[in-house]
N, C-alpha and C positions, 0 to 999 in steps of 0.2 A: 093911195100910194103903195106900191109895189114891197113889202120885206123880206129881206135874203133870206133865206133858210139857213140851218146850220150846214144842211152840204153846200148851195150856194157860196158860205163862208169858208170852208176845207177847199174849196175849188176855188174859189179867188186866192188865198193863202197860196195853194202849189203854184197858180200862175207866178206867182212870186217867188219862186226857190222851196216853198215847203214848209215856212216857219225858224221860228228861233227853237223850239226842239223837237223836230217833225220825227214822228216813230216813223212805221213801213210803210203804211198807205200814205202819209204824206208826202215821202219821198220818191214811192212809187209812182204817184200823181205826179209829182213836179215832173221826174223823169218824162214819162209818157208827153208830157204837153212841152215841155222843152223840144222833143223832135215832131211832134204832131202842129206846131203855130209853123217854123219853117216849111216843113213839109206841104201846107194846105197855101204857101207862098209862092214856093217853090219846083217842088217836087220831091222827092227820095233822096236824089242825088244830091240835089241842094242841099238839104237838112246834114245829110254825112259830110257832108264838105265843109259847110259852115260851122258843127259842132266841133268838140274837141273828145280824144279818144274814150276820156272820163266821162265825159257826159253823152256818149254815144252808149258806154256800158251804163250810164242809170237810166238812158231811154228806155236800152233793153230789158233790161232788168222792171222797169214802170211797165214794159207791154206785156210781159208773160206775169207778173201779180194781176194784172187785171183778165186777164186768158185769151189775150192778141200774139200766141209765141207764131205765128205766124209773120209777124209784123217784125219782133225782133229777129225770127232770122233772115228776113228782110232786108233789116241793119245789115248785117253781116253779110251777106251778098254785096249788099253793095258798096261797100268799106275792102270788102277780096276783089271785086272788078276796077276797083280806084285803084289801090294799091297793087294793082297784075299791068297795069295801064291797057286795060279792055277799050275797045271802043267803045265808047260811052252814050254817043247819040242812040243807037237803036237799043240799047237798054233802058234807057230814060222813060221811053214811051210803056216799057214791060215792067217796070219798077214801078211806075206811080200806078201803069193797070193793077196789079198785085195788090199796093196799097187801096185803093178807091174799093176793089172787090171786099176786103177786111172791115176797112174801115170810108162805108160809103159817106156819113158823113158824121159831123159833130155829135149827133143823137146816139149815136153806137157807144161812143166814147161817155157820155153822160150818164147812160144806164147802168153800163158794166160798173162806173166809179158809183152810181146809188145804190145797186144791188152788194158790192163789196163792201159798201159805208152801212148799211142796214144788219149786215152777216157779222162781222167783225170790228165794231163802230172804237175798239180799243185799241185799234190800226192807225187812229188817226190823234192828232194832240187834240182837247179841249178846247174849245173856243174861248178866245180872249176877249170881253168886250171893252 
């Protein structure tokens, strides 16, 4: 039978908000996967639509700690072409291309948070068992 690791367990924890007292990289984590589960739903546009402006700034803030500033300003493109009222269908297709090129899949996003958790392992709260 299969046992979680302890980043396994930091990474279950952020799917969940981060903790009861999550330092940077927990919050950073939680951030990034709060826009990154709509996003791989949705798309780009979805994820900015459905989040709220707070949690759009700890997405961003989650993708540049892990070095996706690509990604966050991303967010922000497309939080400026919502709020401009842009046509939005032919952006749809250029915002997720954008996203998919960064972050082609799940595994991008998994390395970058073990290489960060291995460099700075005091980034993250102690595991509670």
């Amino acid at each position: 039978m299969y046992e979680l690791t302890g980043t396994d367990k930091i990474w279950n924890r952020a799917c969940q908000g981060g903790g009861e007292s999550p330092r940077p990289g927990d919050t950073a984590l939680a951030g990034l996967l709060l826009f990154h589960g709509p996003t791989m739903n949705g798309g780009v546009l979805h994820a900015v639509e459905c989040l709220s402006a707070e949690q759009l700034v700890a997405a961003q803030a989650g993708y540049m700690y892990f070095g996706f500033g690509g990604i966050a300003d991303l967010i922000g493109a497309a939080q400026k072409a919502i709020r401009q009222g842009d046509d939005l269908e032919p952006l749809e297709a250029e915002f997720d291309q954008r996203y998919w090129a960064l972050v082609p899949d799940d595994g991008v996003l998994v390395e970058s948070f073990e290489r960060r958790q291995q460099q700075h392992p005091l980034d993250y709260s102690p595991i509670v068992e």
